[in-house]
Residue frames relative to the residue before (quaternion, step in Angstrom):
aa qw qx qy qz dx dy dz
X 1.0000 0.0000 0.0000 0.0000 0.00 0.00 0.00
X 0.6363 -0.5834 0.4232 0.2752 3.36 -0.93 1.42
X 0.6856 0.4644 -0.3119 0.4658 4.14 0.86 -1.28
X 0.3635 0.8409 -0.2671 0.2989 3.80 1.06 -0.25
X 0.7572 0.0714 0.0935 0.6425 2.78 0.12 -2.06
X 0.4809 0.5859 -0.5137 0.4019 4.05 0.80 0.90
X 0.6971 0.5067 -0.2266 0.4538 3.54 1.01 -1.05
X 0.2218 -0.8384 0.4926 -0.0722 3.38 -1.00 1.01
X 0.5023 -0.5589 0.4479 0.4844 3.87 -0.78 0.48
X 0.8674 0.3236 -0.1717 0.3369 3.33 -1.62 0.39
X 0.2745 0.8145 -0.3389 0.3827 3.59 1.87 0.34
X 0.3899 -0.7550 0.4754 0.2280 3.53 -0.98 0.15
X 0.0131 0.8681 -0.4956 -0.0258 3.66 -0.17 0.54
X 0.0797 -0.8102 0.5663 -0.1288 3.07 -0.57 1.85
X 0.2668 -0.6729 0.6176 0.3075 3.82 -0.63 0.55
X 0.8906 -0.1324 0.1984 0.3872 3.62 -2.12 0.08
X 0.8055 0.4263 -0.2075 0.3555 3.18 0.22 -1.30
X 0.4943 -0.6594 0.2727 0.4966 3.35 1.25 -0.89
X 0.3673 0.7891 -0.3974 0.2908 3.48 1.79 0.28
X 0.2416 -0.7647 0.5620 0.2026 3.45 -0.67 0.99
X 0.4418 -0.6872 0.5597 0.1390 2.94 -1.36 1.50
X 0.7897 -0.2190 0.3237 0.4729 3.51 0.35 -1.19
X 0.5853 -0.5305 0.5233 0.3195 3.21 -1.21 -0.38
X 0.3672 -0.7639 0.4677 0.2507 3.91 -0.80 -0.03
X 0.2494 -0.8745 0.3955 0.1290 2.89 -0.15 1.32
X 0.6350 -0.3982 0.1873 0.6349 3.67 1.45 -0.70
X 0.4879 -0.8335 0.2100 0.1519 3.64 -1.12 -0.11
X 0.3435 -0.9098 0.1914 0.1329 3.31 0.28 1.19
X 0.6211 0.1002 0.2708 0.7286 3.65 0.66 -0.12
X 0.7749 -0.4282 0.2811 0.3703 3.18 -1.77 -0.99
X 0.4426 0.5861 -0.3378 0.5886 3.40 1.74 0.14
X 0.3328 -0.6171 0.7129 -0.0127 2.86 -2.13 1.24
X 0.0456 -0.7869 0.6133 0.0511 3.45 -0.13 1.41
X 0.4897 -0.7609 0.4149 0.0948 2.92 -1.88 0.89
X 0.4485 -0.6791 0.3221 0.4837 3.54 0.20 0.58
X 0.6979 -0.5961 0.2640 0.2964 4.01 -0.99 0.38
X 0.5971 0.4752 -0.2014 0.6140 2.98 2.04 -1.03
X 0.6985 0.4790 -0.4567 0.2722 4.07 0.50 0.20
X 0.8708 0.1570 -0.0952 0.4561 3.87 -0.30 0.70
X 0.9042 0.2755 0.0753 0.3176 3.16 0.66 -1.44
X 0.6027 -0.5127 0.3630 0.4919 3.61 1.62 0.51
X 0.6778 -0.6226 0.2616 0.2909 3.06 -1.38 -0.04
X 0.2750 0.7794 -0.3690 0.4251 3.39 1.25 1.46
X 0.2188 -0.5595 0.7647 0.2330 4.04 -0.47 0.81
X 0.0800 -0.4075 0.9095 -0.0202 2.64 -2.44 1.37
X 0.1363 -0.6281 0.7618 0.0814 2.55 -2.06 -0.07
X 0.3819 -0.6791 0.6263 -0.0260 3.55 -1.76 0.77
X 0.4292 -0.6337 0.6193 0.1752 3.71 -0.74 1.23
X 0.4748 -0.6317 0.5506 0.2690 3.45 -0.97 1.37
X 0.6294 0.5856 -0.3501 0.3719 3.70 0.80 -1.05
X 0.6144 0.4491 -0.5088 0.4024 3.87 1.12 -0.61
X 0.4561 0.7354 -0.4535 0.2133 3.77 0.51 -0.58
X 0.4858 -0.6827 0.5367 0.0997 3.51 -0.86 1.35
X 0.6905 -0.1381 0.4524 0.5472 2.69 0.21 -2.35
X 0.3186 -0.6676 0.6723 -0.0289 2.83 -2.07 0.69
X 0.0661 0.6587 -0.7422 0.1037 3.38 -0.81 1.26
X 0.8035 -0.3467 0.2976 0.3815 3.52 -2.32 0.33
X 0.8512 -0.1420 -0.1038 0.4945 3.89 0.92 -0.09
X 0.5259 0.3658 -0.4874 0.5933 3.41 0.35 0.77
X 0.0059 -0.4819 0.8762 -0.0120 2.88 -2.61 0.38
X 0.3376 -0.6282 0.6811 -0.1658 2.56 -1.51 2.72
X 0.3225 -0.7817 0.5243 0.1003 3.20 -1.26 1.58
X 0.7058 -0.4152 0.3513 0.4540 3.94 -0.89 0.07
X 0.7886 0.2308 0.2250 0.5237 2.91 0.43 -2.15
X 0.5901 -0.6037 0.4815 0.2356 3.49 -1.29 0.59
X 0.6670 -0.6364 0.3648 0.1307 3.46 -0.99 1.08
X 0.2414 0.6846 -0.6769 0.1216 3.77 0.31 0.75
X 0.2865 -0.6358 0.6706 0.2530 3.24 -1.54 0.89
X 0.5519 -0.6548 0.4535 0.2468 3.60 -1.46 0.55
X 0.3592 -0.8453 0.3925 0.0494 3.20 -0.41 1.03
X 0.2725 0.8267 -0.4922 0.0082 3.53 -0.22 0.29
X 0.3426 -0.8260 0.4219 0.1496 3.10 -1.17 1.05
X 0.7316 -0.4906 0.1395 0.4523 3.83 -0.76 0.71
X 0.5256 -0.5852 0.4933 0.3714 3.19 -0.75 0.47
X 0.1473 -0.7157 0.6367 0.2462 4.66 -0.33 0.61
């Protein structure tokens, strides 16, 4: 896939709206993981190559706005 060999360590990753997810940490499969220090504490996400919009010289623009998944304790 062409979005693959475009994405780079140390990228920006912003969804629709313009919220920055993170940084790019490298690529796994079909998923763009995010380094530990971008956005989210001290947790690896990760991003489906397939949400990817676009691709400029240092950012990567998702389809679709960012909702993180929620889940509630287990009673």
């Amino acid at each position: 896939m062409f979005h693959e060999m475009r994405i780079r360590p140390h990228m920006e990753v912003v969804d629709s709206t313009g919220q920055r997810l993170g940084t790019v940490n490298g690529i796994f499969d079909d998923l763009i993981l995010l380094a530990r220090s971008g956005g989210f504490g001290d947790l690896h996400h990760c991003v489906a190559i397939d949400r990817v919009e676009s691709i400029d010289e240092i950012r990567v623009c998702l389809k679709q706005p960012f909702y993180p998944e929620r889940r509630s304790k287990p009673r």
